[in-house]
N, C-alpha and C positions, 0 to 999 in steps of 0.2 A: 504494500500500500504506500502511495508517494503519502511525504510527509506535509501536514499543513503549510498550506505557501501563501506567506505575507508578501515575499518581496516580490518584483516583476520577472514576468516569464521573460527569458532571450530568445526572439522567435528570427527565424530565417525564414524572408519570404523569395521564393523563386517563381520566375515570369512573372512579375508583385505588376505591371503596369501602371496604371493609376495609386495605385496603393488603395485600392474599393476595401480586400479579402483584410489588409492590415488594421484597416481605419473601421469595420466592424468589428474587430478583434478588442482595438482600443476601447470599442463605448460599450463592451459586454458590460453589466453590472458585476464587479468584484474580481475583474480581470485587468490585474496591472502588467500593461504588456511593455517589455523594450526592446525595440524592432533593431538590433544590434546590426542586420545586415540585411540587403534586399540583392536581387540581381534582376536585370530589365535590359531588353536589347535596343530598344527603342528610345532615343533619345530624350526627345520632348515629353513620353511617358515616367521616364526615369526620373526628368527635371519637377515635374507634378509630385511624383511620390516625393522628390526630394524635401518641397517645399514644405508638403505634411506632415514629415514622418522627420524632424529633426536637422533641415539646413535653413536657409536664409537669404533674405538676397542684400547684396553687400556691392554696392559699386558698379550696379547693374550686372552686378553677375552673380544665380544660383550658385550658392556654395554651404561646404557641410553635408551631415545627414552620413548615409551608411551603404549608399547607390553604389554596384558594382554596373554600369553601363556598359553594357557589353552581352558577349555570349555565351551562354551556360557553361560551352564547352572550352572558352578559353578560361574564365572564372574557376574551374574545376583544377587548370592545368597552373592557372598564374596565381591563386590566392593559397594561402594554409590553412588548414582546416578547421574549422570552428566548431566548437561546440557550443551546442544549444536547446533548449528545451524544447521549441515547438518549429518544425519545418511546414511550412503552408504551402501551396502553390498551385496552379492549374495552366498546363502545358498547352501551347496555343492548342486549340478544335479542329482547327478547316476542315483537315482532311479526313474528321468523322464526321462532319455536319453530315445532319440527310437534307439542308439545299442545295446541297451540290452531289454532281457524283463525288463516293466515294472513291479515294485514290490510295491501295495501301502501300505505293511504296514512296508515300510522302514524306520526305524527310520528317517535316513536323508531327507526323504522330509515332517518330523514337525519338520525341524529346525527353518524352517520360518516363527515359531510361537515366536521363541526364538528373532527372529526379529522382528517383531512385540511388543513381550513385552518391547524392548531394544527402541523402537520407541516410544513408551509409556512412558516411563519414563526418558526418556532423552529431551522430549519435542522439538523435531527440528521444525523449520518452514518447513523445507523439507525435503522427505526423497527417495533416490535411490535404488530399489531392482532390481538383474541382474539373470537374469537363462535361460536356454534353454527354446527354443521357445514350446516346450510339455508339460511345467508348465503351460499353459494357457487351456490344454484339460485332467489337473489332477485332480482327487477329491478336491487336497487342495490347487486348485485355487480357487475354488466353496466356498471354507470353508474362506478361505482369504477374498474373495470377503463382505462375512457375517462378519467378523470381523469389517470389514469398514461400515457396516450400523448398526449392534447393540453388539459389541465385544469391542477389547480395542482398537483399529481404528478409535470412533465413530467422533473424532476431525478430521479426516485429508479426504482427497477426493483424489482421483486418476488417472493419464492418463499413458497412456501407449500405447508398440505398438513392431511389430516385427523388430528391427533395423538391416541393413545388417553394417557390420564395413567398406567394400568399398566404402561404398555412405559417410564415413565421414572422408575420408584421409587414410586412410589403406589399406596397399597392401594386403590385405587381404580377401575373401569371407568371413565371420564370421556372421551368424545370431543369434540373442539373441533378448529375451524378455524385454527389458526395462521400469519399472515403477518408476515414479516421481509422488512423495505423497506431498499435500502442506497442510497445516493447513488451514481450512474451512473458516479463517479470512482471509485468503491474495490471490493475483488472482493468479489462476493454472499458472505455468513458461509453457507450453507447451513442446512439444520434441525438438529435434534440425532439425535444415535445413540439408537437403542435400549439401552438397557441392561439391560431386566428382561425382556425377550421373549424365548423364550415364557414360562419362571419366572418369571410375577407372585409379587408380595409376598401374603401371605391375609392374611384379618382379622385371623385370631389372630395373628399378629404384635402387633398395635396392644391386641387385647381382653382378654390376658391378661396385662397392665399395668394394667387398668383394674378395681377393682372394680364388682362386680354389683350392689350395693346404692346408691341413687342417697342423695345429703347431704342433699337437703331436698325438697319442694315449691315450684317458682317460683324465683324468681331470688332469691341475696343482698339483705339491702339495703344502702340507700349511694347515694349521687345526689351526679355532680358535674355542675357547670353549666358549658354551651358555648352559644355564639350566645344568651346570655344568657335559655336555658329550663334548670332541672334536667331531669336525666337520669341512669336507673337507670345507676350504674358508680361504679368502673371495677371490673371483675373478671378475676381473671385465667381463663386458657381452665381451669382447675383446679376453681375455684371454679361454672363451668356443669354441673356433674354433679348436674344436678338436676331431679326427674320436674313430673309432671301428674296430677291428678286425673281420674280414669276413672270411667267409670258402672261398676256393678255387669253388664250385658251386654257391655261391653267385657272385661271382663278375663274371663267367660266364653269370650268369641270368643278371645281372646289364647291362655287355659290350653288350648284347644282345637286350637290348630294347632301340629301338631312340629315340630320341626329340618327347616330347610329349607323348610316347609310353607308354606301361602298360603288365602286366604279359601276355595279349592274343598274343605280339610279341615273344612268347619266342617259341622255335623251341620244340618239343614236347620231346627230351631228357633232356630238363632242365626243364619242366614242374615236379611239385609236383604230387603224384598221387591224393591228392583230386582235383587237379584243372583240371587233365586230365577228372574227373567222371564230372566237375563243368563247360562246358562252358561258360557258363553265368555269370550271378549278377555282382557285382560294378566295373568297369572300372578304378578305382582309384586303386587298389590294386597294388603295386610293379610300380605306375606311377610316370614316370617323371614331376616336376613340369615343366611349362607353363613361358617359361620369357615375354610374353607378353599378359598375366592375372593375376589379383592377385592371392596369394596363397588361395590351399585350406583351409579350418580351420585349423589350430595349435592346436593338440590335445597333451595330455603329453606321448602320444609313437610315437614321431613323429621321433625319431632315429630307428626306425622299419621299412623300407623299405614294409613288411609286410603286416601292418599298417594302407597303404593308400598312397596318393600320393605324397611319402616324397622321391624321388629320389630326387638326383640332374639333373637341366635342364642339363647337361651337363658331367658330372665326375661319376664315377659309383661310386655313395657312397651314403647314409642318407644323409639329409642334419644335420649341425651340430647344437649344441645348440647356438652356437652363430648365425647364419642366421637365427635359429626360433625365437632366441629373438627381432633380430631389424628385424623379419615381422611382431612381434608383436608391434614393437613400440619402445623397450624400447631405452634408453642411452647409448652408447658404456663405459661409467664410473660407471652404475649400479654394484651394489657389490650384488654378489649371495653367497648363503651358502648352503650346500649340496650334498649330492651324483649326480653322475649323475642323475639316475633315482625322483632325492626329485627335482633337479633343473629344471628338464624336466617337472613335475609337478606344479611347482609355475609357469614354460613360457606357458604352456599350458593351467594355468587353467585361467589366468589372463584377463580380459576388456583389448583389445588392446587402448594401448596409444591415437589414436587419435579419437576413440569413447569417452574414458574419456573425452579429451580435446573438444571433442564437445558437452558433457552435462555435462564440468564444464561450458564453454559459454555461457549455456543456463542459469543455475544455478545463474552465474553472472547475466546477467539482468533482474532473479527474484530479488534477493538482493539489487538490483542498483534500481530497481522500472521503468525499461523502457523497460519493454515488447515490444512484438507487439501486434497491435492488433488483435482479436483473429482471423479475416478471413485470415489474412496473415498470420498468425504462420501454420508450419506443422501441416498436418492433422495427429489426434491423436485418440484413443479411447481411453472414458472417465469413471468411475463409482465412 
């Protein structure tokens, strides 16, 4: 049994992005986390995490913080190995997504062997991997699974499970794969509870905070410089309430579809010609969101109308990066860096907030040693 933990956990986040998975970590109730290291390939996502998670900006230049910018597998070759009590991470998806063909000799789905080795050698009592729910029907779940009975895994055991992000405070539909890895010495923490099931939170919750009139066209300006390029930032998640330029048939199409509505409302002169040949398939496309369901997933082209069903419930426009980020959760004082399109990516690709914050809870009373016991803990699948 780990012993009662007053002081902060030292957690290692890999592929950390935005720093979403960290910064739910940080607001669990009774979870003192110090994010001692991150690793992020992405530049302008690495400079975001930075600003959150312990740097600064000094002279117009991000600095500080704990960002290894770069790539897993040079980080693995060029750092010395750290020890720490909790590894987090979630190895880019693409190439499990089911919107696209699958591709399994995508480099990016053996990233999460580069996790695995980072879990190895940094020895946590526990560890967090997060990916789309079709990593569980990929070859190199199969492969993973073997890593954990006679690979570099052979320490640790595993539970896991498909988590929806509504059922744990998120106005959000979001389902993701969730596994929690414990060292074979100490008892599995289990998943987290439900806590919003079946009463999910709706939109309006989040929208009627939010004014309807967007601040500007395009992002702020302001560039600070990280890995020694300028970079549009730092702004806060506040200052993203800000539209796009539409053609004069867009916003025909937009004025055209009601509450709740989708591209099958639109009268057949505003219809696309593939969509005239396309009755059918997804309903979400050019749809209004729902103010009384959560939102659909938060994907990183969710200023696409396009897309998916990124209208506004109301206003004929995308919704903006700033409503995408507090559906995801974050802080209205979060300091982003990036283009639109880089920032649209770090809100999109991120563990909504209060998922985080309900498997750092869980996290916590593994570390605290007051579980529950196991009939009463969420039901989980275990290997």
């Amino acid at each position: 049994m780990p012993e009662p933990c007053d002081r902060a956990i030292r957690t290692l986040d890999l592929f950390a992005g935005g720093g979403g998975l960290t910064t739910g970590l940080s607001l669990a109730r009774g979870l003192k986390v110090d994010p001692v290291s991150a690793v992020e390939f992405d530049l302008s996502a690495a400079a975001t995490y930075t600003l959150n998670h312990g740097g600064r900006i000094e002279d117009g230049r991000v600095v500080g913080g704990t960002v290894y910018a770069g790539r897993i597998q040079d980080w693995l070759q060029e750092v010395e190995p750290l020890e720490v009590d909790l590894v987090v991470g979630g190895p880019p998806c693409q190439g499990f997504s089911t919107l696209g063909k699958q591709d399994v000799d995508d480099d990016r789905n053996f990233l999460w062997r580069r996790y695995a080795e980072a879990v190895k050698r940094s020895t946590p009592k526990f560890f967090v991997l997060e990916n789309v729910p079709a990593f569980l029907t990929s070859p190199q779940w199969a492969v993973f699974q073997s890593e954990l009975q006679s690979g570099v895994l052979t320490d640790y055991k595993i539970e896991f499970d498909i988590l929806n992000a509504a059922d744990y405070g998120a106005v959000q539909a979001r389902k993701r794969v969730i596994v929690i890895g414990h060292h074979k010495d100490l008892p599995a923490p289990g998943l987290p509870r439900k806590t919003h099931e079946p009463q999910h939170r709706t939109l309006d919750e989040i929208f009627q905070h939010i004014p309807n009139a967007v601040d500007r066209v395009g992002l702020p300006e302001g560039t600070v410089t990280y890995g020694g390029v300028d970079r549009p930032g730092a702004f806060s998640t506040r200052e993203l309430h800000f539209g796009r330029f539409y053609t004069d048939l867009s916003l025909k199409r937009f004025a055209s579809i009601p509450a709740k509505g989708n591209r099958f409302d639109l009268p057949d002169e505003l219809l696309a010609p593939c969509w005239r040949k396309h009755r059918t398939g997804t309903a979400d496309v050019m749809g209004r969101l729902h103010l009384d369901k959560p939102s659909v997933t938060i994907r990183t082209e969710f200023f696409k109308p396009e897309k998916g069903r990124y209208l506004h419930p109301t206003e004929d426009r995308a919704i903006t990066h700033y409503e995408a980020a507090m559906i995801q959760g974050f802080p209205e004082d979060y300091q982003w860096v990036g283009t639109r399109e880089e920032i649209a990516r770090q809100i999109g690709n991120a563990v909504p907030i209060p998922l985080g914050m309900a498997i750092g809870c869980q996290i916590h009373k593994a570390f605290s040693g007051c579980l529950e016991a196991p009939e009463e803990a969420e039901t989980s699948r275990a290997a």
